[in-house]
N, C-alpha and C positions, 0 to 999 in steps of 0.2 A: 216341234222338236224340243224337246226338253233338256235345260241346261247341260247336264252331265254328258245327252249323245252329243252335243252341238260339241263339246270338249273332244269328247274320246273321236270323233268323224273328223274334226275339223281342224279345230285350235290345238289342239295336242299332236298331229303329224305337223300343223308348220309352225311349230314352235320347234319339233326335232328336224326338218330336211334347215329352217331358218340356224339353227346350231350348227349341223352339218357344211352350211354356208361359209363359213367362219374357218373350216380344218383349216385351206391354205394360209392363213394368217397367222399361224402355230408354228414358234420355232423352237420348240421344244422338241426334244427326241424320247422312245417311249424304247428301253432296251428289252431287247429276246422279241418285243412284239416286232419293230420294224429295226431294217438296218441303219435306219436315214435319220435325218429329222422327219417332225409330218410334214412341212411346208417345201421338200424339198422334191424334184420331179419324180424321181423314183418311189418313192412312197406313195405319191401325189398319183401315179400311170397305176399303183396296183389300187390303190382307192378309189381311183375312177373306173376298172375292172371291177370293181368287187359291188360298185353302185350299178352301172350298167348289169351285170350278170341277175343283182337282184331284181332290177327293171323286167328283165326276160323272164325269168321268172316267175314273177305276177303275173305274165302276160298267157302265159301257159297253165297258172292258176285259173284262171276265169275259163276255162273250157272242165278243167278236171277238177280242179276241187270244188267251185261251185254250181258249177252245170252237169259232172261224172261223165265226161266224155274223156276217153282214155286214148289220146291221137302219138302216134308215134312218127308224124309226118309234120311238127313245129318248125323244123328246122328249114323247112322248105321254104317257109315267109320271111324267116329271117334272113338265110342265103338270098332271098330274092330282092332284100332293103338293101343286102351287103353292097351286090351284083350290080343289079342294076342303075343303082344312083354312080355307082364308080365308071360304069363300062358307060351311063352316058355323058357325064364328067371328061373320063380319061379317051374314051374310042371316038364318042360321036363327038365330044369337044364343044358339050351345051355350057349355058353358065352354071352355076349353081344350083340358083333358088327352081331354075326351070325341071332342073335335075331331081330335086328333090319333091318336086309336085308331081312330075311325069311317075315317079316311084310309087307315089303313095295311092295314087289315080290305077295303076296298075295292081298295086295288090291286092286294091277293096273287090276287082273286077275279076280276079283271078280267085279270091278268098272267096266269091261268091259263085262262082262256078265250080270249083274243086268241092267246095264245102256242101254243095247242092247235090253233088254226086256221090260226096263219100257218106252223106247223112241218111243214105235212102237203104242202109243197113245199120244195124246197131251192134255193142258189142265188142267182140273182140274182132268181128267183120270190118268194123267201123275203123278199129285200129289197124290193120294188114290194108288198107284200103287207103287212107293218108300216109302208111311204110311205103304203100307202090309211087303213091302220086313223090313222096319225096327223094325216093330211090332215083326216081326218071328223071328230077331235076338234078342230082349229084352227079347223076351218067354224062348229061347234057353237059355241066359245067366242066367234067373232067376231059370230053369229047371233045370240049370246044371246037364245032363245026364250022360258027360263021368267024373265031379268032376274035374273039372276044374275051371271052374268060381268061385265057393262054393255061390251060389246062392246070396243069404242077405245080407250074412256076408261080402261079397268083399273077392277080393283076395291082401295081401299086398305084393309088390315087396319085392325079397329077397336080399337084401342091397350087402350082400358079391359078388354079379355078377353082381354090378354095377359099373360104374367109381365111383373112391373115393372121384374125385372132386365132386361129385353131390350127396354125401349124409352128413345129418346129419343138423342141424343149423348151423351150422358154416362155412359152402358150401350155402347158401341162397345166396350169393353176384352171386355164378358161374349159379345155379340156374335163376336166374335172368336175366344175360348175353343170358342162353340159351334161354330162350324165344325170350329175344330183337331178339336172330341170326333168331329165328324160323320166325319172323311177319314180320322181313325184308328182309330174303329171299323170302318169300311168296309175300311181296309187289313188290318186283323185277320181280321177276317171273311174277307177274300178270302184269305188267307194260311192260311188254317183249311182253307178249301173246297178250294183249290188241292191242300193236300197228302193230302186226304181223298181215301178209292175213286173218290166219283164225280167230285171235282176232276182226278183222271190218268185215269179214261175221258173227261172234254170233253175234256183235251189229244191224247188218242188219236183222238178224232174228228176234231179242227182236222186232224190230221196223215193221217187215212186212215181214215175211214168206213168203208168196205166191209170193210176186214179189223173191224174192231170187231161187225159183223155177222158174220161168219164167225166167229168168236169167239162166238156164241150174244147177245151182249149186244143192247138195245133201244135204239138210239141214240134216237132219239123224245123217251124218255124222259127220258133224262139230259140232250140237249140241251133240254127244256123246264122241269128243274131247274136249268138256269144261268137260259136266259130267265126263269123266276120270281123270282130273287134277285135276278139281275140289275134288275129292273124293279122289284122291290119297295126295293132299296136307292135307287133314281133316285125313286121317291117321297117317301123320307124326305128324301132330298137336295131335293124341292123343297119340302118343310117348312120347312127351316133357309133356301131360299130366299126363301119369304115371308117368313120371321120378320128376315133382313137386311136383306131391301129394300123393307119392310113392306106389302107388296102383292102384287097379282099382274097382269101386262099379257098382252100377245097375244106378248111376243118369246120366249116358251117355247115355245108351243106351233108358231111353223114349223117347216117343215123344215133349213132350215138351220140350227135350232141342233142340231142331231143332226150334223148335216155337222163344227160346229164342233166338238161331241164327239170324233168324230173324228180331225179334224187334229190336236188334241191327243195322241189315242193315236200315232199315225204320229211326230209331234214326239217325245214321248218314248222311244216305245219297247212296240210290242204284246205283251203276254204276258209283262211282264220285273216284276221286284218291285216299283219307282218308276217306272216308265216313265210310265206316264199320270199320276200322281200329278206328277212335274215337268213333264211336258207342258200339265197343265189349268194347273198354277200361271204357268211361262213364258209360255203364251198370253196369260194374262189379264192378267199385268204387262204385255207388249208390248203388246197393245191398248189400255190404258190410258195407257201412259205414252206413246208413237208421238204421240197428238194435239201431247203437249208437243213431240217433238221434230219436226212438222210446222212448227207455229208459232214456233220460236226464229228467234232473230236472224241465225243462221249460218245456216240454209236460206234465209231471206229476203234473201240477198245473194247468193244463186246465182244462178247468168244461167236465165232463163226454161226452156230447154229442161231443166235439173235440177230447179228451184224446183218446177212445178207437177206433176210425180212422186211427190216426197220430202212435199210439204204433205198428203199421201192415206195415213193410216195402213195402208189397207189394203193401198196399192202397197208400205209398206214390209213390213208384213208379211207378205205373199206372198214379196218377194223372201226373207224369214227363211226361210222354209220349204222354199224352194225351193234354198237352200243344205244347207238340213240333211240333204233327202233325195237330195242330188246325193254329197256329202260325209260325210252318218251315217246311211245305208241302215236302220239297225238302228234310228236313233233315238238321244237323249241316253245311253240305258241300252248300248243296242249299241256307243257307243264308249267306253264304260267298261266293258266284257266284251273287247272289241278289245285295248284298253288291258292288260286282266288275263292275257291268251291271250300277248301280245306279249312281255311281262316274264315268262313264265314258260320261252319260246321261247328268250329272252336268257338263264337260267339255264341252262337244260338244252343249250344253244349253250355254256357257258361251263365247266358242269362236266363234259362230253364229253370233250374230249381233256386232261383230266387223269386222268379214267378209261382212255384209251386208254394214256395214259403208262405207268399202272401196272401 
C-alpha cells in the first residue's frame, strides 16, 4: 500500500473522528449554527444524532452504493437493534452485555435468512421483497402480541440495567463519544471490506452482474455477504440508538425511515468514502435545525404566500435536496472529486504548452 492510500484509508479518517474526539471539550459557542455552546448537552444530543445517523447511513451504503442493491427494508435491522436489546433489557430483565450479544447473534441469523430469501430476485423484485419483510416487522411491533414492544406508546429502556456512564444528561459528553466510536468503526469496517476480494466483486456487480457471472463467480453469494454486514452493522446502529434516545418507538421501524437512509446516501454521495457519512450528518442537522429557521422572526414577516412554505421544515428541506441533486449529481463527495479532476485538468492545461515550447 502506498504512502498516499495508507493516508487517505487510514491516517486521515483518525486524525478527523481523533478531532471529532475533542467537540466536548469546546466551550466556545458557534451563533446561527447552534443555539448552545458545543460542550453543552444540547448541542452535544444533536451531534451525537447527526454522528449516529451518519453511522446508518454508511451502513445502508454498502448494499447500494457499492454492491447496487436497492433494499427498502433497512429499517427492519435497525428496529430490530433498537427492539430487541431494549425488550431484553427492559421486559426479560437480562443484564446488559448479555443483551447486547443475544441482539447481535440474532440479526446476523435473521440477516441471513431474510437476505437468502429476498436475494433470489433482483431488481426492483428484490426491493418490494425487503418493503414486505420490513412492513411485517412494523405490523408486529405496532401489534405488539406478546406485550413487548407496547405498541404506540414505545417502550423506554430501564436505566438501572444500563451502564451509568451512559445515562442521564450529564453522560451526554459519554453519549456522544459512543456514537463518534459507532460511525468510525463502521467507516473502518467499510473501508476494510471495500478494499477486500469480496468488497471489488460487490462493486463489480453494482457495475455489471452478468459479466461477474461469466467470470465463474456466484454473485448470490457475495451479494448476500454485503446484505449480512450490511444488516448486521444497522443492528448495532440501533443499539447505540436505544442507548441515545433511551427507548425504543414505532418511527424505526417504517418505511420511510429506510427512504430517509437513503436520501442521505444520494445527498452525500453513493459508494464514495464520506459520502453517506456527510450525508446522514447534513440531513439530521438540517432536520433539526429547519424547525428553528421555520419559526424566526424573519420568516414570520414574510408576506403569506412565502411565510407558510418556509414555516414546513420539510418544504425546506426538500427544496435542499432537490438543489443538490439538480447541481451535485454525484452528491457532496462528487463535487469534491469534480473539484479534484478540474484542478488537475487546470495543471495539465498549464504545463502543456511549455512542454510544447520545448
Amino acid at each position: 500500500m502506498s504512502n498516499r492510500r495508507l493516508v487517505a484509508d487510514w491516517l486521515g479518517p483518525l486524525v478527523v473522528f481523533g478531532a471529532l474526539a475533542l467537540v466536548p471539550e469546546l466551550g466556545f459557542s458557534i451563533p446561527k449554527v447552534f443555539d448552545q455552546p458545543i460542550s453543552s448537552p444540547g448541542t452535544l444530543a444533536l451531534l451525537g444524532a447527526c454522528l449516529l445517523f451518519g453511522g446508518l447511513a454508511l451502513t445502508y451504503d454498502i448494499q447500494f452504493g457499492y454492491t447496487g442493491l436497492l433494499s427498502f427494508g433497512h429499517a427492519l435491522y435497525i428496529a430490530l437493534g433498537v427492539y430487541l436489546s431494549n425488550i431484553a433489557i427492559t421486559d426479560w430483565h437480562w443484564s446488559f452485555w448479555p443483551s447486547i450479544l443475544f441482539t447481535m447473534a440474532v440479526a446476523v441469523v435473521v440477516a441471513t435468512i431474510l437476505g437468502y430469501v429476498s436475494l433470489r430476485v433482483g431488481g426492483i423484485a428484490f426491493a418490494m421483497v425487503t418493503l414486505a419483510f420490513a412492513q411485517a416487522g412494523a405490523v408486529l411491533a405496532l401489534k405488539d402480541p406478546h406485550h413487548w414492544t407496547h405498541g404506540e406508546e414505545g417502550l423506554g429502556a430501564d436505566y438501572t440495567k444500563l451502564p451509568k456512564a451512559l445515562v442521564g444528561i450529564v453522560n451526554t459528553k459519554n453519549l456522544y463519544w459512543l456514537t463518534l466510536a459507532f460511525v468510525a468503526a463502521v467507516f473502518f469496517v467499510v473501508r476494510w471490506t471495500v478494499d477486500s476480494s469480496p468488497g471489488r466483486i460487490w462493486q463489480a456487480i453494482r457495475e455489471n452482474e452478468r459479466r461477474v457471472e461469466v467470470l465463474g463467480l456466484r454473485p448470490h453469494a457475495y451479494k448476500l455477504q454485503s446484505f449480512v454486514l450490511s444488516s448486521t452493522l444497522a443492528a448495532a446502529g440501533g443499539i447505540v440508538y436505544m442507548l441515545l434516545y433511551s427507548g425504543s418507538t414505532l418511527a424505526v421501524t417504517q418505511p420511510n425511515f429506510t427512504l430517509t437512509l437513503l436520501l442521505m446516501v444520494v445527498i452525500g454521495g453513493a459508494g464514495s468514502r464520506w459520502g453517506a457519512v456527510l450525508g446522514g450528518i447534513l440531513y439530521t442537522y438540517l432536520n433539526n435545525r429547519l424547525v428553528a429557521v421555520g419559526s424566526s422572526s424573519t420568516v414570520e414577516g414574510l408576506p403569506h404566500a412565502l411565510r407558510i412554505p418556509l414555516e414546513q421544515p420539510l418544504f425546506l428541506l426538500g427544496v435542499v435536496f432537490i438543489l443538490i441533486v439538480v447541481f451535485m449529481p454525484g452528491g457532496i463527495a462528487g463535487l469534491a472529486v469534480r473539484g479534484r479532476v478540474s484542478g488537475l485538468r487546470r495543471i495539465e492545461a498549464a504545463i502543456r504548452p511549455e512542454a510544447e515550447g520545448t
